[in-house]
PLY file of the C-alpha trace (Angstrom):
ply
format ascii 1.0
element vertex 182
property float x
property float y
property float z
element edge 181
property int vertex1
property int vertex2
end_header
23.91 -1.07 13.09
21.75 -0.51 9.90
22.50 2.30 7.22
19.21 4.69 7.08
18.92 7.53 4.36
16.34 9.78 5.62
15.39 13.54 3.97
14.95 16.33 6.79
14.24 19.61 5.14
14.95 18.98 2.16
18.51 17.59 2.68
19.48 13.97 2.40
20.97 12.58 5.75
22.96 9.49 5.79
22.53 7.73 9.73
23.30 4.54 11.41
20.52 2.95 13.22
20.74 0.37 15.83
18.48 -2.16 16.66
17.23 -2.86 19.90
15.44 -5.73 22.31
12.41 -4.43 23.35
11.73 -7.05 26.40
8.40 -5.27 27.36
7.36 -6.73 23.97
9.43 -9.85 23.29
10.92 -8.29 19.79
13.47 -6.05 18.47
12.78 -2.70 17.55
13.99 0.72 16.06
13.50 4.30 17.07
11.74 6.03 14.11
9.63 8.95 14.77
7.63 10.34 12.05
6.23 13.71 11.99
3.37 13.66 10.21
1.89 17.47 11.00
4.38 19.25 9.11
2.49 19.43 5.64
-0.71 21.58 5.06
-3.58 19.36 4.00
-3.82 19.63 0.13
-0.15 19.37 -0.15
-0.32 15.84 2.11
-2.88 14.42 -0.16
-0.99 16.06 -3.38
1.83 13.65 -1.37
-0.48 10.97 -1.33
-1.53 10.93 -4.97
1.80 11.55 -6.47
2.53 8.14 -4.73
0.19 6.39 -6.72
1.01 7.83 -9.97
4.55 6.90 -9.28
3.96 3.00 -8.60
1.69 3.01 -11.45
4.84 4.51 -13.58
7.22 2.03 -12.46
4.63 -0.62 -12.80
4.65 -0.32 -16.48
8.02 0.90 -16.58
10.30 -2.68 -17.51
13.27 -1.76 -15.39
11.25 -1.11 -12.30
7.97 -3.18 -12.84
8.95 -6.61 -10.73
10.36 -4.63 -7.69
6.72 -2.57 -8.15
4.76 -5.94 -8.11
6.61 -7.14 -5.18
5.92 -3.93 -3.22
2.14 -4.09 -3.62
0.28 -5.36 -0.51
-2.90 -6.65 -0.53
-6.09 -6.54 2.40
-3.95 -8.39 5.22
-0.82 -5.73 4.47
-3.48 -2.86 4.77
-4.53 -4.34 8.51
-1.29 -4.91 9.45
-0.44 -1.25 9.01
-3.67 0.05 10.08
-2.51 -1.76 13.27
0.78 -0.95 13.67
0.16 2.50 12.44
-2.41 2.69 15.35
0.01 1.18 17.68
2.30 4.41 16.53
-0.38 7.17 18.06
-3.42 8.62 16.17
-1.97 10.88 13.91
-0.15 8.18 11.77
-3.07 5.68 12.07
-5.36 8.97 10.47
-2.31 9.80 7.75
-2.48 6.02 6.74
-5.66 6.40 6.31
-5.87 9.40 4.31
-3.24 8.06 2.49
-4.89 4.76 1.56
-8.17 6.44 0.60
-6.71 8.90 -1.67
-4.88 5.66 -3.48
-7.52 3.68 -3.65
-9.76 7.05 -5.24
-7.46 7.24 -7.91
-7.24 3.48 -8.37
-10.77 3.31 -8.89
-10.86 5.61 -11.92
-8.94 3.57 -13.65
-10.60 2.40 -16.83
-11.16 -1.19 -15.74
-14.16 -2.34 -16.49
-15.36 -3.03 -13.10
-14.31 -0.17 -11.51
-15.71 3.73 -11.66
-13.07 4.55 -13.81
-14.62 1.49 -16.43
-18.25 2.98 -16.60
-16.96 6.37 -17.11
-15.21 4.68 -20.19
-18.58 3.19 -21.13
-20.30 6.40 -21.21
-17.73 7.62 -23.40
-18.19 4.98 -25.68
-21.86 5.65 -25.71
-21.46 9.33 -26.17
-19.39 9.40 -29.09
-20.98 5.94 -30.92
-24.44 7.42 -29.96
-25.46 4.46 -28.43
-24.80 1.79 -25.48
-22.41 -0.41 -25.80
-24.22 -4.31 -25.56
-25.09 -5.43 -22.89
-23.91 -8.61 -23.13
-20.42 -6.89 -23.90
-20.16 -4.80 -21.23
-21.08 -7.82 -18.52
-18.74 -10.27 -20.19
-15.90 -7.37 -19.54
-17.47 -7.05 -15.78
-17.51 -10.38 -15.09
-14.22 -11.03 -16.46
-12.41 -8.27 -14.84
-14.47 -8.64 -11.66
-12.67 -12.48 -11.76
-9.27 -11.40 -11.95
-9.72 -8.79 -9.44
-11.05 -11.14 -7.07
-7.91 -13.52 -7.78
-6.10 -10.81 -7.42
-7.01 -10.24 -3.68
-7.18 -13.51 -2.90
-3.67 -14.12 -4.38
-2.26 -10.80 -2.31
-3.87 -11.91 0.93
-2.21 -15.46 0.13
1.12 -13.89 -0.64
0.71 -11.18 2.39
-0.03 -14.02 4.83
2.97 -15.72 4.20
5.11 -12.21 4.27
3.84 -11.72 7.65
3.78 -15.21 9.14
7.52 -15.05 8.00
8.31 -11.67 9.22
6.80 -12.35 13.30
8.52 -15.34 13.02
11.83 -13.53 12.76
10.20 -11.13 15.38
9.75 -13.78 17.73
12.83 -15.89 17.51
15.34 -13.60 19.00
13.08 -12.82 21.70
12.63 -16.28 22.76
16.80 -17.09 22.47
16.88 -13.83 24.76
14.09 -15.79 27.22
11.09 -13.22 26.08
7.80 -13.95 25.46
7.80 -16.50 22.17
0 1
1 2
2 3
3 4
4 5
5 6
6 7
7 8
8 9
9 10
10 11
11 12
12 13
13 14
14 15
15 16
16 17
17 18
18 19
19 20
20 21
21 22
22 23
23 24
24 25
25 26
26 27
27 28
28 29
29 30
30 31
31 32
32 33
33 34
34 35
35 36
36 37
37 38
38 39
39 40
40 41
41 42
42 43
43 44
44 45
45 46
46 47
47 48
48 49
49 50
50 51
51 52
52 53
53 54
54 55
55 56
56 57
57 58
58 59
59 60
60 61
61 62
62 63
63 64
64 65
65 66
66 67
67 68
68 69
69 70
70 71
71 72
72 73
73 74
74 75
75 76
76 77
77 78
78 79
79 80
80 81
81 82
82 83
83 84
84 85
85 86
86 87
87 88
88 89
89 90
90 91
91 92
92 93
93 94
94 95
95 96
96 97
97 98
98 99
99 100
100 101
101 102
102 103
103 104
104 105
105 106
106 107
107 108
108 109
109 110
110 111
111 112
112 113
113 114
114 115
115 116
116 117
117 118
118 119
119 120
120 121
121 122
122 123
123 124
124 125
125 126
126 127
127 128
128 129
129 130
130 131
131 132
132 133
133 134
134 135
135 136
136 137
137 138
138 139
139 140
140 141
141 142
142 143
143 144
144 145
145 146
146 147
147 148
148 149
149 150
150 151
151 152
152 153
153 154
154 155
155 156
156 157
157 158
158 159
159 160
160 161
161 162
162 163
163 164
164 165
165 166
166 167
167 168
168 169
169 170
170 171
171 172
172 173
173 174
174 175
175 176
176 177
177 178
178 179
179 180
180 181
């Protein structure tokens, strides 16, 4: 039995939920159901982008920042949820998806050079200076951010492939002590 805090309107429930052997599938499961209709639109992606705005918070906030890093999935995590958010039925797989775009929307203005959110910050620049930034300047800060974004990714998929590799490996061996499918 695993503790499970959940909020149902409004409240905070405290349950017990038990794990299960799902033999059809060869792994162990729990009974979740999400209700993802309940929320008009605009207030789901109001949900959605006060999600961001919270990691980003506790991402430069000192207490919280590691267990912020930690959480943050990269391409692989975002398939693997796609997929088992599709598994779920089509309403979740089209909430994730929602969800994920309004993130990544507010993740691109972000003034990082080599995002939206970066040439905004250019034409600032040139609007109050009254002229362009160099060019030279403004593809050395591309190029540069552009590099650690791409490490980035490539470090996330890395790190995501190794969360998941782990986790269906834990998936898998009590269903082959219980003679499932490996």
């Amino acid at each position: 039995s695993t503790p499970l805090t959940v909020e149902r309107d409004g409240e905070t429930v405290a349950l017990e939920v038990t794990p299960v052997q799902d033999p059809e599938h060869g792994m162990v499961r729990m009974g979740i159901v999400f209700d993802a209709t309940t929320l008009p639109p605009l207030q789901q992606i109001r949900q959605d982008a006060s999600g961001i705005f919270r990691f980003l918070k506790a991402l430069i906030t000192p207490a919280q920042a590691e267990h912020a890093a930690k959480s943050v999935g990269g391409p692989v995590s975002i398939f693997v949820a796609f997929w088992l958010y599709a598994k779920a039925g089509l309403i979740l797989v089209l909430g994730f998806a929602r969800f994920l775009n309004v993130n990544l929307a507010i993740l691109n203005l972000l003034p990082i050079p080599v995002l939206d959110g970066g040439h905004v910050l250019f034409s600032l620049y040139e609007a109050i200076v009254r002229r362009p930034p160099h060019p030279r300047v403004v593809g050395g800060l591309v190029n540069g951010f552009a590099a650690i974004l791409i490490a980035l990714m490539l470090f996330l998929s890395f790190r995501d492939v190794k969360l998941w590799s782990r986790v269906t490996g834990r998936m898998r061996a009590p269903a082959a002590e219980a003679g499932g499918r490996p």
